[in-house]
GUDO-447956 format. One record per residue (C-alpha): x, y, z; residue in three letters; chain; residue number from 1. Coordinates in Angstrom, 1 decimal. Each point is the difference from the previous one (the first is absolute). Example, Ala and Ser with C-alpha at 12.3 -4.5 7.8 and 13.67 -1.06 7.14 Angstrom:
2
<atom u="12.3" v="-4.5" w="7.8" type="ALA" mol="A" seq="1"/>
<atom u="1.4" v="3.4" w="-0.7" type="SER" mol="A" seq="2"/>
***
This chain:
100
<atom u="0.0" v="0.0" w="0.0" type="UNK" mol="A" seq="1"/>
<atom u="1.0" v="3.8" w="-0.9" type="UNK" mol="A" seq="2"/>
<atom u="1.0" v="1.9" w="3.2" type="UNK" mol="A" seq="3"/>
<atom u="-2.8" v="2.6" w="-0.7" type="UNK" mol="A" seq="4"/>
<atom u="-2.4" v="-2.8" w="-0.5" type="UNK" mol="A" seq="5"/>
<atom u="1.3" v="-1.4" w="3.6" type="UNK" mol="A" seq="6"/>
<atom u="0.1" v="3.7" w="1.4" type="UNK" mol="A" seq="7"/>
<atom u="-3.7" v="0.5" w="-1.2" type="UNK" mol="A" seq="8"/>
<atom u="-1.1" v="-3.4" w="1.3" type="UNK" mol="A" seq="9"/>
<atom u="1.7" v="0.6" w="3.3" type="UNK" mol="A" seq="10"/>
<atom u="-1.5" v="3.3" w="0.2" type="UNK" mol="A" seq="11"/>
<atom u="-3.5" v="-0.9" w="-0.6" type="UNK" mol="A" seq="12"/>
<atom u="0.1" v="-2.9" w="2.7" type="UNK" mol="A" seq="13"/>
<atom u="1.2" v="2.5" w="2.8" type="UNK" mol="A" seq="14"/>
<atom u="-3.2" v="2.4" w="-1.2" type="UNK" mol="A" seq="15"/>
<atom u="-1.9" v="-2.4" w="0.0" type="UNK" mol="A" seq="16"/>
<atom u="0.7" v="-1.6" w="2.9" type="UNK" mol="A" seq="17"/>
<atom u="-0.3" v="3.8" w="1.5" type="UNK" mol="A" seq="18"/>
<atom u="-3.1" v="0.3" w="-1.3" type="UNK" mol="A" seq="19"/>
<atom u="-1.2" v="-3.0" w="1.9" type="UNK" mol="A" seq="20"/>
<atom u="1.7" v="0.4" w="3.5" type="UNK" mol="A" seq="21"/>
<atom u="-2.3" v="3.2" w="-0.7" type="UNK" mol="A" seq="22"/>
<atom u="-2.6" v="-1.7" w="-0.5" type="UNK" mol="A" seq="23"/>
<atom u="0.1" v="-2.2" w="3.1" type="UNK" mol="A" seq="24"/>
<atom u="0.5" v="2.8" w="2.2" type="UNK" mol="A" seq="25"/>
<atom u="-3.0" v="2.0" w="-1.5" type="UNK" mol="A" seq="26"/>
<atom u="-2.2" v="-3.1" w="0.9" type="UNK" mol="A" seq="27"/>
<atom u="1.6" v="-1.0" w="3.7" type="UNK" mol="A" seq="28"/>
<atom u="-0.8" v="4.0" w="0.6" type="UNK" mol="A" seq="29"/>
<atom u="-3.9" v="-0.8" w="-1.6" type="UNK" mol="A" seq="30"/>
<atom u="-0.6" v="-3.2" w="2.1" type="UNK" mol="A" seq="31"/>
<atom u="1.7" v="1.6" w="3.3" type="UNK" mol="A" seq="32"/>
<atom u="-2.9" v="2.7" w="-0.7" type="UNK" mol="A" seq="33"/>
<atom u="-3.0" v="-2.6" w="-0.8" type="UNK" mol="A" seq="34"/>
<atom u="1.0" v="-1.9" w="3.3" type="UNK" mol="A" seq="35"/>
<atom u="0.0" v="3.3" w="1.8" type="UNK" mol="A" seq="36"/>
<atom u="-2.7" v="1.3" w="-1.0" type="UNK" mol="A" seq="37"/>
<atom u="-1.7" v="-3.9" w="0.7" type="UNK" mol="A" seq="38"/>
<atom u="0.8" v="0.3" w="3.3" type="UNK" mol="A" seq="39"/>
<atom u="-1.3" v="3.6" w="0.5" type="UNK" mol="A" seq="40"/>
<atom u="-3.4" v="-1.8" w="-1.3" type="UNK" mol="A" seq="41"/>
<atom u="0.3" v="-2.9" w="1.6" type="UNK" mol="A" seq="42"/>
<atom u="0.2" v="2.3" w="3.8" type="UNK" mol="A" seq="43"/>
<atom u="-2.5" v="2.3" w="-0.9" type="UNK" mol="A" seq="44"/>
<atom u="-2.6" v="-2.9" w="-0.8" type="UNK" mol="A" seq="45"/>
<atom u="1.3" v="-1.4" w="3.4" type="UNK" mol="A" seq="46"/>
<atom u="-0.9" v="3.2" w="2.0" type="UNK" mol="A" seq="47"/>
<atom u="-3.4" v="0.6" w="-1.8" type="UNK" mol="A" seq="48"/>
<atom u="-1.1" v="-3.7" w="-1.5" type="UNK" mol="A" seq="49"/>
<atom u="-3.9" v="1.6" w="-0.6" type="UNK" mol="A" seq="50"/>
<atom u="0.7" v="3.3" w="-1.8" type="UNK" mol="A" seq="51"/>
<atom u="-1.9" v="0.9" w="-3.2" type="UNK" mol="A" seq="52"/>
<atom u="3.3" v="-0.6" w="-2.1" type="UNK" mol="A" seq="53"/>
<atom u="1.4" v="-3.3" w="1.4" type="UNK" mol="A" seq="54"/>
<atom u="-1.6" v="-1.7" w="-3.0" type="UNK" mol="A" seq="55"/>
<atom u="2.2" v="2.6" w="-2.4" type="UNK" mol="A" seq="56"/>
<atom u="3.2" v="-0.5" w="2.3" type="UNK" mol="A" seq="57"/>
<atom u="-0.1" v="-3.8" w="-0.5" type="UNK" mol="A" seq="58"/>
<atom u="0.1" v="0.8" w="-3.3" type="UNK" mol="A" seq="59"/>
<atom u="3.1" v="1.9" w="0.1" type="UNK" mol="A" seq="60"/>
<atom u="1.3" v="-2.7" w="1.7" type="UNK" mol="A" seq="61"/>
<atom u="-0.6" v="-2.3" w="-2.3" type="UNK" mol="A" seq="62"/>
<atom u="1.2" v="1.9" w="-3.0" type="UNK" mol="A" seq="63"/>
<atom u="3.0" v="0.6" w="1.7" type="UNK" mol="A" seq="64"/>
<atom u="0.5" v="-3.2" w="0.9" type="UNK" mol="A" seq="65"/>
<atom u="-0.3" v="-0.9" w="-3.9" type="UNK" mol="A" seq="66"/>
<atom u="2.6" v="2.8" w="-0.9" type="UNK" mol="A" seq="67"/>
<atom u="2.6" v="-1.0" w="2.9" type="UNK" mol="A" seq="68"/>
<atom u="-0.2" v="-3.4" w="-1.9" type="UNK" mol="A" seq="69"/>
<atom u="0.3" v="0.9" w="-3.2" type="UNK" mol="A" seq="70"/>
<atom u="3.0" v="2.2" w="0.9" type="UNK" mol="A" seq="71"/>
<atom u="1.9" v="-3.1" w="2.0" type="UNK" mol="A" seq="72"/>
<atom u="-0.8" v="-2.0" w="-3.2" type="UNK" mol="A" seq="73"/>
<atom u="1.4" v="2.7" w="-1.9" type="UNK" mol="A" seq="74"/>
<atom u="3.1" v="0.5" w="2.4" type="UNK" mol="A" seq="75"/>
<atom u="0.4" v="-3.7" w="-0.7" type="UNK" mol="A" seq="76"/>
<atom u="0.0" v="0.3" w="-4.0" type="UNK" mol="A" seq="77"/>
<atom u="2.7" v="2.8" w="0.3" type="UNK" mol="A" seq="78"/>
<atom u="2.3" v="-1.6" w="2.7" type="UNK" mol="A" seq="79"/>
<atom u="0.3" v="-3.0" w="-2.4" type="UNK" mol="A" seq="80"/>
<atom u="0.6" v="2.7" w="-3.6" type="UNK" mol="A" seq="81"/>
<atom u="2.4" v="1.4" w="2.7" type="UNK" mol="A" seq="82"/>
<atom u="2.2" v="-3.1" w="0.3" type="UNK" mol="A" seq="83"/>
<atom u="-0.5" v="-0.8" w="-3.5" type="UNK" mol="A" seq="84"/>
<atom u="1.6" v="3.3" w="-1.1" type="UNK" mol="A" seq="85"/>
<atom u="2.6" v="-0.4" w="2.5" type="UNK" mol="A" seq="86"/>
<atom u="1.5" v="-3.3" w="-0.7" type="UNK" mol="A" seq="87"/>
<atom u="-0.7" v="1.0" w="-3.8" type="UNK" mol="A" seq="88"/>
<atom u="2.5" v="3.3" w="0.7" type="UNK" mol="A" seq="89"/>
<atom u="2.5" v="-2.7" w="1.9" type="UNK" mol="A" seq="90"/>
<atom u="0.3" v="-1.9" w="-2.7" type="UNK" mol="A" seq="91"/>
<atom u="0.7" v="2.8" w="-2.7" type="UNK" mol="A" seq="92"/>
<atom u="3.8" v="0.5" w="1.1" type="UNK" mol="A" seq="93"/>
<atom u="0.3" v="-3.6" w="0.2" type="UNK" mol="A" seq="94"/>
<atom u="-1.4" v="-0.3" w="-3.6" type="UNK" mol="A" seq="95"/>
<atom u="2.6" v="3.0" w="-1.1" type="UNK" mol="A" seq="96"/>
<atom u="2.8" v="-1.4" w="1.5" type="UNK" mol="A" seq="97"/>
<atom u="-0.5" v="-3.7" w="-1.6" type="UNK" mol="A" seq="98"/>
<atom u="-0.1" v="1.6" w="-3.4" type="UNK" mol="A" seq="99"/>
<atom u="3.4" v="2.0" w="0.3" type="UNK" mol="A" seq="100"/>
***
């Protein structure tokens, strides 16, 4: 391979990989908030089980619920595209160095 082809390569893993350490971060700070904001719920039905809203609360709960698993599923697909680009930018040198 051309050392600009390797360069480009090389540089587009480290972006990419970037891109989603980004990503992962951006949904760790989402769930932290769903959970939060869970628990907020999850006390104020506690302290006032028969107000007019509990019905719409439980809701909220549920919902959030749904998104705090969808984002851990999420986190899950990107942890795995994380070590995928890793080992892929690992092996780059390696590849260089066996064709010199």
């Amino acid at each position: 391979m051309s050392i600009s082809f390797t360069a480009s390569r090389i540089s587009r893993l480290k972006r990419d990989i970037t891109e989603i350490q980004n990503q992962i971060n951006n949904d760790k700070i989402k769930a932290g908030k769903a959970l939060s904001k869970i628990k907020q719920l999850q006390k104020e039905l506690r302290m006032n089980p028969s107000s007019p809203d509990s019905s719409s609360k439980t809701k909220q709960i549920k919902k959030l619920n749904e998104e705090a698993a969808k984002l851990a599923a999420s986190q899950e697909e990107l942890s795995k595209q994380l070590s995928a680009k890793n080992a892929e930018l690992r092996q780059q040198p390696a590849k260089d160095q066996k064709k010199d």
